[in-house]
N, C-alpha and C positions, 0 to 999 in steps of 0.2 A: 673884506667882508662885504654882505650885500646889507642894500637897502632895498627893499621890497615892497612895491605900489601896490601886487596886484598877486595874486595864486601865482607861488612860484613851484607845480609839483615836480621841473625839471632838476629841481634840489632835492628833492627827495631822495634817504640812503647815501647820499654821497657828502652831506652837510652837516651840523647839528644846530638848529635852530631855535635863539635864543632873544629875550628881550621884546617890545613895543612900545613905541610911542605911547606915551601918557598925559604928558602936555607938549605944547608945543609944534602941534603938528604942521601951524603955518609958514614955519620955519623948515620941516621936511619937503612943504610942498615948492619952496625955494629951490630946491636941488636940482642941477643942471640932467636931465633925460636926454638918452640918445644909447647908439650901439654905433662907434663909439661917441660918447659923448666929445665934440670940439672944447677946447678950452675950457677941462673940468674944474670944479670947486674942490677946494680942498680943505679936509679939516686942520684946523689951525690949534685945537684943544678940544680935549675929550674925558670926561669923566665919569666912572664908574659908580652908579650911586649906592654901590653899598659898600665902598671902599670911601664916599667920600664921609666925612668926618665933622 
């Protein structure tokens, strides 16, 4: 999936784009940037909030 800083119109028709940050965002802005990113982060847990319970 992506995480998206900025207009990504290059997704456009070839994606379906879903979801936004709500809270939390100084924790997205932690995420390692680059093409390709060196020694990327990786998620370690992830939860769906309308699945979570």
């Amino acid at each position: 999936f992506f995480i998206c800083f900025d207009e990504a119109a290059f997704l456009n028709r070839q994606y379906t784009v879903w979801g936004q940050v709500i809270e939390g965002m100084e924790n997205v802005d932690k995420i390692k940037r680059g093409e390709p990113v060196q020694d990327p982060d990786k998620i370690v847990s992830l939860k769906v909030a309308a699945d979570v319970k």
